[in-house]
mmCIF file as gemmi writes it, N, C-alpha and C atoms, coordinates in Angstrom:
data_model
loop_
_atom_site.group_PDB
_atom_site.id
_atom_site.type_symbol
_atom_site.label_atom_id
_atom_site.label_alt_id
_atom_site.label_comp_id
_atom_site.label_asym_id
_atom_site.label_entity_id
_atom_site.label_seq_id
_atom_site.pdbx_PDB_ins_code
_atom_site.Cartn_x
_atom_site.Cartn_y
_atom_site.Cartn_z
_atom_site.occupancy
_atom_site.B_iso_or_equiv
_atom_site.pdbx_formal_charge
_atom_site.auth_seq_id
_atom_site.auth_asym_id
_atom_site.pdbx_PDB_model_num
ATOM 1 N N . UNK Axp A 1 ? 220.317 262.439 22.457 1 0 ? 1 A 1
ATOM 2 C CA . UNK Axp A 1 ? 219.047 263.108 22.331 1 0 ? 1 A 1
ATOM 3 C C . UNK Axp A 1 ? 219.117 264.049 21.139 1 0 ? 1 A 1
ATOM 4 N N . UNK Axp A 2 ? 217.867 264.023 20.109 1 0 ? 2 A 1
ATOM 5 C CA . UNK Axp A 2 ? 218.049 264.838 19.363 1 0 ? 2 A 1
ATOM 6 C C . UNK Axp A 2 ? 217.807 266.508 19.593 1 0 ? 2 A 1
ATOM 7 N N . UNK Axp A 3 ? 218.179 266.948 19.167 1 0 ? 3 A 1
ATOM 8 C CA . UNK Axp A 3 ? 217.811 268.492 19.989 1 0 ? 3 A 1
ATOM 9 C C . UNK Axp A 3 ? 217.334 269.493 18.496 1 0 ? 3 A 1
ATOM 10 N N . UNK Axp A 4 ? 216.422 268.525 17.763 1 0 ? 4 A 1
ATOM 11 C CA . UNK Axp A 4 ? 215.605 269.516 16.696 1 0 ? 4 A 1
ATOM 12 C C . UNK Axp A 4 ? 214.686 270.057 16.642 1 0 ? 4 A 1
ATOM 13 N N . UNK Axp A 5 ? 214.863 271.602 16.329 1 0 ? 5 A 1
ATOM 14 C CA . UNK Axp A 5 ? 214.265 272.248 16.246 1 0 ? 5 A 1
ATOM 15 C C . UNK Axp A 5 ? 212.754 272.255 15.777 1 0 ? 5 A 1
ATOM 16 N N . UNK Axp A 6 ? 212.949 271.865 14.567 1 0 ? 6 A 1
ATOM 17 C CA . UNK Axp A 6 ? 211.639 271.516 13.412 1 0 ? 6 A 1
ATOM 18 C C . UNK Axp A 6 ? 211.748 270.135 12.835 1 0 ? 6 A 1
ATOM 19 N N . UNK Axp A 7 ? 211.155 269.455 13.777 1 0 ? 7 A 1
ATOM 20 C CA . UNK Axp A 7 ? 210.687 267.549 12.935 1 0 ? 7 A 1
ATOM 21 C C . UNK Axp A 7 ? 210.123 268.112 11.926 1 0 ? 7 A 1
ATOM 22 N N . UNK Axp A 8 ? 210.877 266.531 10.826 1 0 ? 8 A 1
ATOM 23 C CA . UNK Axp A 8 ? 210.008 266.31 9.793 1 0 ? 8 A 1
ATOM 24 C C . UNK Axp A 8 ? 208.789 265.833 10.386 1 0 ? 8 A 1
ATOM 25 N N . UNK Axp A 9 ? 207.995 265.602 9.092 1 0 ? 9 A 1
ATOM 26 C CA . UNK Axp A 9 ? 206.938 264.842 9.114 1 0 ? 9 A 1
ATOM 27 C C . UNK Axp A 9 ? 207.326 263.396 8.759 1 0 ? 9 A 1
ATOM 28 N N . UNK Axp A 10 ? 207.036 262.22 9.688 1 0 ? 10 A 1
ATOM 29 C CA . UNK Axp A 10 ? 207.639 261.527 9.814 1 0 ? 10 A 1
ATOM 30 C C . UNK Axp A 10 ? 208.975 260.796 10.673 1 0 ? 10 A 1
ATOM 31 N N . UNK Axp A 11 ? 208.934 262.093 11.669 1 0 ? 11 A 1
ATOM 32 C CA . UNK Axp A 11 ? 209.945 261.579 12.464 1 0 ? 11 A 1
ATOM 33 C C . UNK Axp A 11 ? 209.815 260.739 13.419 1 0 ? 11 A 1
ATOM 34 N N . UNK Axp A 12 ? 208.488 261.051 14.055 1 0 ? 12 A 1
ATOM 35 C CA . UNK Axp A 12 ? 207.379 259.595 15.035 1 0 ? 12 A 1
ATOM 36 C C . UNK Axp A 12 ? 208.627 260.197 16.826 1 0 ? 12 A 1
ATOM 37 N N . UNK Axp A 13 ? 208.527 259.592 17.197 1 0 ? 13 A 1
ATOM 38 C CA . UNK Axp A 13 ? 208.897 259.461 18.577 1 0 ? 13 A 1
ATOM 39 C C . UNK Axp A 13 ? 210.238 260.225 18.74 1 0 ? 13 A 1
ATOM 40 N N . UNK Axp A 14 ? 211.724 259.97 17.801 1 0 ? 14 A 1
ATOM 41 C CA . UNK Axp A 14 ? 213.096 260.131 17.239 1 0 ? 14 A 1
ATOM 42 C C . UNK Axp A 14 ? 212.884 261.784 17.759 1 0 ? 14 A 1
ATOM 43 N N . UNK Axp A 15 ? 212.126 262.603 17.516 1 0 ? 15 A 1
ATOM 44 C CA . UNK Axp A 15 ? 211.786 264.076 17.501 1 0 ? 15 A 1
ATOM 45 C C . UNK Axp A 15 ? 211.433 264.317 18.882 1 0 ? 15 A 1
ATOM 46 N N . UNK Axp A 16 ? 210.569 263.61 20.062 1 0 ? 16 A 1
ATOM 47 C CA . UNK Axp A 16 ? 210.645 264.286 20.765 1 0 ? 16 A 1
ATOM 48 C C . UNK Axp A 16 ? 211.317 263.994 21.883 1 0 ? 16 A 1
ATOM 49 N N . UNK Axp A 17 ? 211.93 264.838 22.676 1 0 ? 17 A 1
ATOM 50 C CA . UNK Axp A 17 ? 212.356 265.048 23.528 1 0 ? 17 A 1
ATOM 51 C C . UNK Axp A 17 ? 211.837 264.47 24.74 1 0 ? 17 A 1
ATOM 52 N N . UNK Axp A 18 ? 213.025 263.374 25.473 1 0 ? 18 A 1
ATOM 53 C CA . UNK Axp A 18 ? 212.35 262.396 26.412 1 0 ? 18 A 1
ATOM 54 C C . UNK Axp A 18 ? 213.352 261.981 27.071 1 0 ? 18 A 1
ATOM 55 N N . UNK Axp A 19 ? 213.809 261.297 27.992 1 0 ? 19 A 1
ATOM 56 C CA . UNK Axp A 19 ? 214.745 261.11 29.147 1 0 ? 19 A 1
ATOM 57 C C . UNK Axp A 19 ? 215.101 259.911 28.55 1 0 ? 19 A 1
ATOM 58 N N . UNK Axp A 20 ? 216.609 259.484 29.041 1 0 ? 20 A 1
ATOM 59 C CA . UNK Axp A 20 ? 217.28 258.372 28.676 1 0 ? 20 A 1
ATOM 60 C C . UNK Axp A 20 ? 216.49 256.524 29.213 1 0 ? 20 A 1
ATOM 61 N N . UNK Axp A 21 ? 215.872 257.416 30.682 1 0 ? 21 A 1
ATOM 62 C CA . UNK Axp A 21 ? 215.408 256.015 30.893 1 0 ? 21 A 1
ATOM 63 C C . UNK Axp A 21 ? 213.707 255.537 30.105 1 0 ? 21 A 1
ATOM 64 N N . UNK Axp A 22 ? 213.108 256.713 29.424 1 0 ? 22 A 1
ATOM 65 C CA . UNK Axp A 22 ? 212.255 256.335 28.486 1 0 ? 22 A 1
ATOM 66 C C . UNK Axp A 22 ? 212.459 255.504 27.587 1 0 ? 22 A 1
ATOM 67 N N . UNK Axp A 23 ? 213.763 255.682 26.839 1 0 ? 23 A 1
ATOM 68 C CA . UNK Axp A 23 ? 214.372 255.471 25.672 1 0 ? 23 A 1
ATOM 69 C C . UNK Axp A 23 ? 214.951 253.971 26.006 1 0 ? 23 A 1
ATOM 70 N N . UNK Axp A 24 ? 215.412 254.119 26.914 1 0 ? 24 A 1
ATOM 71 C CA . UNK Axp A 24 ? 216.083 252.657 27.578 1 0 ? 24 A 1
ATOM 72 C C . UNK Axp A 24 ? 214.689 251.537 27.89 1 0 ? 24 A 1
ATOM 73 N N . UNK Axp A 25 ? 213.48 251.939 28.332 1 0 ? 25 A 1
ATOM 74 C CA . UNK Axp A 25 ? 212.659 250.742 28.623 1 0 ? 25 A 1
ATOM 75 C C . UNK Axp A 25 ? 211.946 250.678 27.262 1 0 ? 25 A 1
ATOM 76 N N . UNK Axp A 26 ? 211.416 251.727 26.225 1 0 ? 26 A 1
ATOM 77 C CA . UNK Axp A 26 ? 210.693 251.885 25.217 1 0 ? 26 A 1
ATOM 78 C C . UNK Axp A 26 ? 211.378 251.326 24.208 1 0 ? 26 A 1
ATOM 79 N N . UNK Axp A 27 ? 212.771 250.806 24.116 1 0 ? 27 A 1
ATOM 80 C CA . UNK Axp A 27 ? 214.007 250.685 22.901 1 0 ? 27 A 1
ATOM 81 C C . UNK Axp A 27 ? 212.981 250.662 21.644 1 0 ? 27 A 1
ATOM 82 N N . UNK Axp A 28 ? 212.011 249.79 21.552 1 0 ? 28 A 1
ATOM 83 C CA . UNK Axp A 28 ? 211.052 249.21 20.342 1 0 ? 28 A 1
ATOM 84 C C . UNK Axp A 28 ? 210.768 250.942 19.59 1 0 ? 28 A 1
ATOM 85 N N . UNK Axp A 29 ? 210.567 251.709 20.556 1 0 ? 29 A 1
ATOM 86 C CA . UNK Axp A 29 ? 210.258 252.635 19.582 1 0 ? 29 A 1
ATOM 87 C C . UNK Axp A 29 ? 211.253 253.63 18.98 1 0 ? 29 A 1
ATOM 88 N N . UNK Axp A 30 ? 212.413 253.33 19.447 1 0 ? 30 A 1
ATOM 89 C CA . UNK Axp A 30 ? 213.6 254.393 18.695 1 0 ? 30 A 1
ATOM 90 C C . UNK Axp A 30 ? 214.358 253.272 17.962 1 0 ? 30 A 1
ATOM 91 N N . UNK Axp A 31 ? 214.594 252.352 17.904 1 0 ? 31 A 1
ATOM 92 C CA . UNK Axp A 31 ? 214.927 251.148 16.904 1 0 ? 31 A 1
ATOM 93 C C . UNK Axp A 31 ? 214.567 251.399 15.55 1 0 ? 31 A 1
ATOM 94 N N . UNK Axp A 32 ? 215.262 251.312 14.366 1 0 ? 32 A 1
ATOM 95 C CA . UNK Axp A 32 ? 214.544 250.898 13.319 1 0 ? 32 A 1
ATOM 96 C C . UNK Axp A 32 ? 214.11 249.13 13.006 1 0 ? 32 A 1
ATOM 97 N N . UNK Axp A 33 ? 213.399 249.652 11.99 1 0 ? 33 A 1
ATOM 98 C CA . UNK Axp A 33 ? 212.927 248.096 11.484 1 0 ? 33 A 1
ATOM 99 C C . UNK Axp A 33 ? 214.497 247.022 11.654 1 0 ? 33 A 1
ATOM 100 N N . UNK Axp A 34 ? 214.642 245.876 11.798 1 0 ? 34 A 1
ATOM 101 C CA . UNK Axp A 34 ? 215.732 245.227 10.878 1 0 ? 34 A 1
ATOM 102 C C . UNK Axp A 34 ? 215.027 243.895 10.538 1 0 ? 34 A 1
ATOM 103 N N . UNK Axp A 35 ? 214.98 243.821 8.787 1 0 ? 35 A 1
ATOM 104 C CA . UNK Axp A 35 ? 214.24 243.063 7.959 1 0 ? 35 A 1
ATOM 105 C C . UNK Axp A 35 ? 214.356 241.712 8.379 1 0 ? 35 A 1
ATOM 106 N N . UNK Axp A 36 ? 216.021 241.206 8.676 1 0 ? 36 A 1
ATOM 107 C CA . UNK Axp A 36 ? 216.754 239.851 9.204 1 0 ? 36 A 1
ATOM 108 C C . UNK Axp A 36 ? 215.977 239.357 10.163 1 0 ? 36 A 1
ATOM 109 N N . UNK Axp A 37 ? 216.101 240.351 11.112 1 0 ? 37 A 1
ATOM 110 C CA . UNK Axp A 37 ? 215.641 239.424 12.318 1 0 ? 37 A 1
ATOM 111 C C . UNK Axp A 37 ? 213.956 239.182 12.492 1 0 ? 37 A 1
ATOM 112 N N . UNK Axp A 38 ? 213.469 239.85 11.806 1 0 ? 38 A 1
ATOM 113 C CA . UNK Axp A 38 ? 211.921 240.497 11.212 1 0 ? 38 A 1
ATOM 114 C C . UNK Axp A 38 ? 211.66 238.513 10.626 1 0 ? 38 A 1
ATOM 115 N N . UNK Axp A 39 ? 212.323 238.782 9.848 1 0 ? 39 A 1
ATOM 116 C CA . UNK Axp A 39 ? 212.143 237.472 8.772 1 0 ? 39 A 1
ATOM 117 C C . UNK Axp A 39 ? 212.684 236.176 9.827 1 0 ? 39 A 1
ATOM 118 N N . UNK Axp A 40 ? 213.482 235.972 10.332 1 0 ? 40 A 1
ATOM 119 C CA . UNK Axp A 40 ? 214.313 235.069 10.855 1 0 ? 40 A 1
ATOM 120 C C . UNK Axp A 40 ? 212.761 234.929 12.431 1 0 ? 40 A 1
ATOM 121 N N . UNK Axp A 41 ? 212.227 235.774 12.888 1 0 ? 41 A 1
ATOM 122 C CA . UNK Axp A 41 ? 211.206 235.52 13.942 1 0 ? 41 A 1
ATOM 123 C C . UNK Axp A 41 ? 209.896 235.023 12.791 1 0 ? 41 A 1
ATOM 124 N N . UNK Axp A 42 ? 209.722 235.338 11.632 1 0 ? 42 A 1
ATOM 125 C CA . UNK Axp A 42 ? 208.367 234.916 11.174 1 0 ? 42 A 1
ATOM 126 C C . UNK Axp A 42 ? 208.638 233.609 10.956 1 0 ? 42 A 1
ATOM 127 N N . UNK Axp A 43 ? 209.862 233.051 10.382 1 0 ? 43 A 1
ATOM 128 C CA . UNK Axp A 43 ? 210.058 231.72 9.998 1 0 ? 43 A 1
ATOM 129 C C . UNK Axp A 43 ? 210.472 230.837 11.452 1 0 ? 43 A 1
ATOM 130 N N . UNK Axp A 44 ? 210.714 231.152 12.516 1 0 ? 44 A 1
ATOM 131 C CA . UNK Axp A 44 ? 210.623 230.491 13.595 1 0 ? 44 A 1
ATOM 132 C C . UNK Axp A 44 ? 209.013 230.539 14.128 1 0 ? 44 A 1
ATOM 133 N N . UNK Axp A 45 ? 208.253 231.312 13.939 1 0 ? 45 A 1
ATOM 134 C CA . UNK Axp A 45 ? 206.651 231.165 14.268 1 0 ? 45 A 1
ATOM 135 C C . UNK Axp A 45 ? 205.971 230.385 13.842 1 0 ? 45 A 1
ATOM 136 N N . UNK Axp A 46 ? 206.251 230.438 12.161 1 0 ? 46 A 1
ATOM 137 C CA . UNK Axp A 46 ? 205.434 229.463 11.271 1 0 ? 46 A 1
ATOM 138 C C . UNK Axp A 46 ? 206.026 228.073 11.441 1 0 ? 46 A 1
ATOM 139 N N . UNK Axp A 47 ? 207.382 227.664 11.797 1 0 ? 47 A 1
ATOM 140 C CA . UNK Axp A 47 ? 207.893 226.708 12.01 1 0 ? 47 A 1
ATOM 141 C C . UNK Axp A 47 ? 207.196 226.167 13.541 1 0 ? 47 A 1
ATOM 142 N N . UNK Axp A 48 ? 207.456 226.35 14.783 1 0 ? 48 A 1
ATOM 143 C CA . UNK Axp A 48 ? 205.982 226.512 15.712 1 0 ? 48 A 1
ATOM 144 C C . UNK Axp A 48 ? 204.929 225.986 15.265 1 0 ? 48 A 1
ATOM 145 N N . UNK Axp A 49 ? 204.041 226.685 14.717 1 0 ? 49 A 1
ATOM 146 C CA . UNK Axp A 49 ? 202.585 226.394 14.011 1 0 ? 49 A 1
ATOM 147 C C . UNK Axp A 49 ? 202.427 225.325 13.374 1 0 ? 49 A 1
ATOM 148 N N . UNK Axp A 50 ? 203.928 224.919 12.428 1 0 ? 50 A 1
ATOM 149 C CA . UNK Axp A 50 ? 203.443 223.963 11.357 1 0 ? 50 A 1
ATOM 150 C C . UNK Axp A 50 ? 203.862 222.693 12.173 1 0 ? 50 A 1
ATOM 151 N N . UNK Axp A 51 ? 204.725 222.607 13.184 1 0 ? 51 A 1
ATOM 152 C CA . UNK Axp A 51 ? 204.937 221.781 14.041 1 0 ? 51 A 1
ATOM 153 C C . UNK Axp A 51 ? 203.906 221.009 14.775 1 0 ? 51 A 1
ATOM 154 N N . UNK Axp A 52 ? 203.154 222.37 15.359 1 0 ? 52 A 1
ATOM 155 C CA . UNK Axp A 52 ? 202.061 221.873 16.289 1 0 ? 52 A 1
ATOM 156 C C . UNK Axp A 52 ? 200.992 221.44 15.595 1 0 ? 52 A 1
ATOM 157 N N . UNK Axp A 53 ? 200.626 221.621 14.704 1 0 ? 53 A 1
ATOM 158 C CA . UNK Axp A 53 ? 199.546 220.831 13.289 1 0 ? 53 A 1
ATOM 159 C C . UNK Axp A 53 ? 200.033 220.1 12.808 1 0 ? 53 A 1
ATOM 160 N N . UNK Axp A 54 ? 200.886 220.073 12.467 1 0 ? 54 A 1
ATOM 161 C CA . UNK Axp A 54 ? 202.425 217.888 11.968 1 0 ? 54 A 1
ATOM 162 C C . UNK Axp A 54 ? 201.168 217.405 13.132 1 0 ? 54 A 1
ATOM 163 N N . UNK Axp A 55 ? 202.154 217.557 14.455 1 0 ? 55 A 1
ATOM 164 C CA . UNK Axp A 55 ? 201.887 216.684 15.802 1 0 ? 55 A 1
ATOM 165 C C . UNK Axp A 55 ? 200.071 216.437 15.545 1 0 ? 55 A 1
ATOM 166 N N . UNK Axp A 56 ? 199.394 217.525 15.697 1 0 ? 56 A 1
ATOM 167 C CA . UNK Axp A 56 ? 197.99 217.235 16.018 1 0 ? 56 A 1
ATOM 168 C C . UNK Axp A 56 ? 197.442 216.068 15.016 1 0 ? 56 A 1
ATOM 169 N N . UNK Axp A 57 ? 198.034 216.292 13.788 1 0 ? 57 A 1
ATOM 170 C CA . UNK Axp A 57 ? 197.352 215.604 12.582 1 0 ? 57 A 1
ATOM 171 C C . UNK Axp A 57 ? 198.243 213.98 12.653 1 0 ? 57 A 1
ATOM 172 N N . UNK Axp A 58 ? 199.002 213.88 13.527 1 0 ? 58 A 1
ATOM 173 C CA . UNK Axp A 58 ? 199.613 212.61 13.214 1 0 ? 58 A 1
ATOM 174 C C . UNK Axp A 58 ? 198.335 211.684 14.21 1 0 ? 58 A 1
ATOM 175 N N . UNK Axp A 59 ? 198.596 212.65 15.77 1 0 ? 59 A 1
ATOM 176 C CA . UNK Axp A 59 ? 197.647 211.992 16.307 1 0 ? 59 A 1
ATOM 177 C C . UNK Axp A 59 ? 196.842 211.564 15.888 1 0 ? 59 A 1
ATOM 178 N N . UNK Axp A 60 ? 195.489 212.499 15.008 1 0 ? 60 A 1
ATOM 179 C CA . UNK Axp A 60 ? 194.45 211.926 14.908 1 0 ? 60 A 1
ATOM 180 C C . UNK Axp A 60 ? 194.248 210.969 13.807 1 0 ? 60 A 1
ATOM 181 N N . UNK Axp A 61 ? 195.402 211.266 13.187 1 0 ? 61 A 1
ATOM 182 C CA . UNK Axp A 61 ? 195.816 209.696 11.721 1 0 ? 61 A 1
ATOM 183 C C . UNK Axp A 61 ? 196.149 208.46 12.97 1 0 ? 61 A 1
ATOM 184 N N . UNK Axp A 62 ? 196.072 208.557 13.61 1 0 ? 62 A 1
ATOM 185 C CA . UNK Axp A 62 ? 196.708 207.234 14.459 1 0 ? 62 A 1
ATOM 186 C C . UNK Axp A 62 ? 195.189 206.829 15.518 1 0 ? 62 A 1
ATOM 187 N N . UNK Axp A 63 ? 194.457 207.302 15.485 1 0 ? 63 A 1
ATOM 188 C CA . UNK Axp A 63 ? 192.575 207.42 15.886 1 0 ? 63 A 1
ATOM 189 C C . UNK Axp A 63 ? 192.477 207.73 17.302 1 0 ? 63 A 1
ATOM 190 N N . UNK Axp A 64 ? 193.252 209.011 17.515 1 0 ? 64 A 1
ATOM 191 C CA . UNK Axp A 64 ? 193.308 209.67 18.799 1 0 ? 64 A 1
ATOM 192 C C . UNK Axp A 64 ? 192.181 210.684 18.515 1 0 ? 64 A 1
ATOM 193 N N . UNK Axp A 65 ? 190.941 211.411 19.444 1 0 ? 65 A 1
ATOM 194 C CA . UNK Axp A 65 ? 191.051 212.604 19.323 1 0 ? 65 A 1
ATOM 195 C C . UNK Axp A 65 ? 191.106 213.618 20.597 1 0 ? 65 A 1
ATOM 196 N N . UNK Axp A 66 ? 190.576 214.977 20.145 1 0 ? 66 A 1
ATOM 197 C CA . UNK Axp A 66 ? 190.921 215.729 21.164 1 0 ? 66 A 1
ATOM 198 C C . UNK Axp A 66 ? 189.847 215.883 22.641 1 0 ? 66 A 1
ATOM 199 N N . UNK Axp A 67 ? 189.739 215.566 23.54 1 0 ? 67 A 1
ATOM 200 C CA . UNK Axp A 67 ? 188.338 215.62 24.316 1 0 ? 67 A 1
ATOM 201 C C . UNK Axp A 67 ? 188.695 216.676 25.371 1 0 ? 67 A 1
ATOM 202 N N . UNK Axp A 68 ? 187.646 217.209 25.8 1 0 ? 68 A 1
ATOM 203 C CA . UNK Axp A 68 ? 187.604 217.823 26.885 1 0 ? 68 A 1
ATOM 204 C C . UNK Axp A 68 ? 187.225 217.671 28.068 1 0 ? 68 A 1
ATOM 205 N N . UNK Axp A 69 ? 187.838 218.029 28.706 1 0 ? 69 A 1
ATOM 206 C CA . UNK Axp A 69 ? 187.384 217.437 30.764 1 0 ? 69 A 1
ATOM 207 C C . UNK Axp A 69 ? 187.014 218.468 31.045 1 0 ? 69 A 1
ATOM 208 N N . UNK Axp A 70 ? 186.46 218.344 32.384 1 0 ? 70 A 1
ATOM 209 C CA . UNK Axp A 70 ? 185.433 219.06 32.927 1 0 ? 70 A 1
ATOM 210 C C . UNK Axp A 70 ? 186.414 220.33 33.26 1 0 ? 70 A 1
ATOM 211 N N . UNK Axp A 71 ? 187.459 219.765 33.908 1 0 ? 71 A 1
ATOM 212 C CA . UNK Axp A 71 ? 187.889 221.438 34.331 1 0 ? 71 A 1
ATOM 213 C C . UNK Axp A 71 ? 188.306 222.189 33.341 1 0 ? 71 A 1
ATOM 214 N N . UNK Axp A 72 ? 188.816 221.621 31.696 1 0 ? 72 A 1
ATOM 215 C CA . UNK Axp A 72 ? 188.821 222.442 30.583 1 0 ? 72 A 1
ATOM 216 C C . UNK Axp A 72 ? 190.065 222.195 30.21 1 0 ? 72 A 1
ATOM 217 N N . UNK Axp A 73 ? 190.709 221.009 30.455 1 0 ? 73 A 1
ATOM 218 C CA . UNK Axp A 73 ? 191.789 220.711 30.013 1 0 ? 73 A 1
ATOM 219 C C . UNK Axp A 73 ? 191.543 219.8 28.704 1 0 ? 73 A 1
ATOM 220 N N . UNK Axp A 74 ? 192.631 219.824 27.439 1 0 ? 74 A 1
ATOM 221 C CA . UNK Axp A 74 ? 192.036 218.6 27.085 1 0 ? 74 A 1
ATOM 222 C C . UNK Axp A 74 ? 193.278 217.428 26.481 1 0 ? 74 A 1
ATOM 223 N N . UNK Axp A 75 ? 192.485 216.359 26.056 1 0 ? 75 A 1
ATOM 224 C CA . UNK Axp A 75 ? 193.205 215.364 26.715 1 0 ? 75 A 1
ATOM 225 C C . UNK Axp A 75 ? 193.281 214.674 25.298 1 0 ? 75 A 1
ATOM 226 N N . UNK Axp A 76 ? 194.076 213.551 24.363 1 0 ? 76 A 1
ATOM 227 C CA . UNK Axp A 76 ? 193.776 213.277 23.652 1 0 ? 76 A 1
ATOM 228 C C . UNK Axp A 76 ? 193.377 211.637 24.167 1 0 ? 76 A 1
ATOM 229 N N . UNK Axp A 77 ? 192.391 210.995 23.374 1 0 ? 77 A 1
ATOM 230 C CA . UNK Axp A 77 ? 192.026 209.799 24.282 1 0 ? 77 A 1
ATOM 231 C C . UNK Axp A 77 ? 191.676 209.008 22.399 1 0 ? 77 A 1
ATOM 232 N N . UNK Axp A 78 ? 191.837 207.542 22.765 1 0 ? 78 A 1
ATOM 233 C CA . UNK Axp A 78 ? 191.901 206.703 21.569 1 0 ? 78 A 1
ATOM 234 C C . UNK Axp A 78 ? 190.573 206.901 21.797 1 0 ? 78 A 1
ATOM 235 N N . UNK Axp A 79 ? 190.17 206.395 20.103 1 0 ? 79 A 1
ATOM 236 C CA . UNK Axp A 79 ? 188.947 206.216 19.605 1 0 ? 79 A 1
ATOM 237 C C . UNK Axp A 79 ? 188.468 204.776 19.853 1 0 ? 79 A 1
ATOM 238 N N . UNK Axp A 80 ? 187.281 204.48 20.581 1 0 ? 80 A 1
ATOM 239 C CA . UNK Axp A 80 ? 186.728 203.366 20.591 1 0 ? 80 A 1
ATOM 240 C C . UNK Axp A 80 ? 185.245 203.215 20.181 1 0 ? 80 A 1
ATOM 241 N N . UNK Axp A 81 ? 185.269 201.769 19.85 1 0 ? 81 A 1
ATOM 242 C CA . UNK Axp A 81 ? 184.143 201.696 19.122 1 0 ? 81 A 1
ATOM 243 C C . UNK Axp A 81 ? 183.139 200.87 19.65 1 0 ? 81 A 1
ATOM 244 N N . UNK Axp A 82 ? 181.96 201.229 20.124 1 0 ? 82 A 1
ATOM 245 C CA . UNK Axp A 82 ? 180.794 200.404 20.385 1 0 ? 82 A 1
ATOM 246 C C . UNK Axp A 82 ? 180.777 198.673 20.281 1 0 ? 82 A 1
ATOM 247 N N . UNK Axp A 83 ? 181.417 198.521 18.861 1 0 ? 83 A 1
ATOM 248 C CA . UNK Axp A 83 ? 180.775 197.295 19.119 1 0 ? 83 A 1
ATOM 249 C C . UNK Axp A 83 ? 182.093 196.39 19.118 1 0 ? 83 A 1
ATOM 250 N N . UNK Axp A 84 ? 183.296 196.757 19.492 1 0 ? 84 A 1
ATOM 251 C CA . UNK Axp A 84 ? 184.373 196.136 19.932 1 0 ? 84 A 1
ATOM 252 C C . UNK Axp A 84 ? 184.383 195.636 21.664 1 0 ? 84 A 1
């Protein structure tokens, strides 16, 4: 625990005075940044994202699309055509 007298400006949370088990469930806010793992979670997100748009876009190159059912699920179902 810090036991200062006069925070800077800028000290955010680090300054005040608060019990160990605050500090223990809150960790996010007495942590600093770390850039690594910062970077290493954005490139696993966008990797995610660009995954799930690959997949969607292969489907519908292959003449699937997306439909919706009544209870709000949705479903991908081939494209058919009238006069087949």
């Amino acid at each position: 625990m810090n036991n200062n007298k006069n925070p800077a400006p800028g000290d955010g949370l680090r300054s005040v005075r608060s019990t160990t088990l605050f500090r223990t469930v809150n960790f996010e806010l007495y942590a600093k940044p770390n850039a690594v793992i910062m970077g290493l979670g954005l490139v696993a997100i966008i990797g995610c994202a660009g995954y799930i748009a690959y997949m969607r876009s292969k489907y519908e190159g292959m003449g699937y699309y997306g439909a919706v059912r009544e209870d709000g699920s949705e479903q991908f179902i081939k494209k058919k055509s009238k006069w087949d």
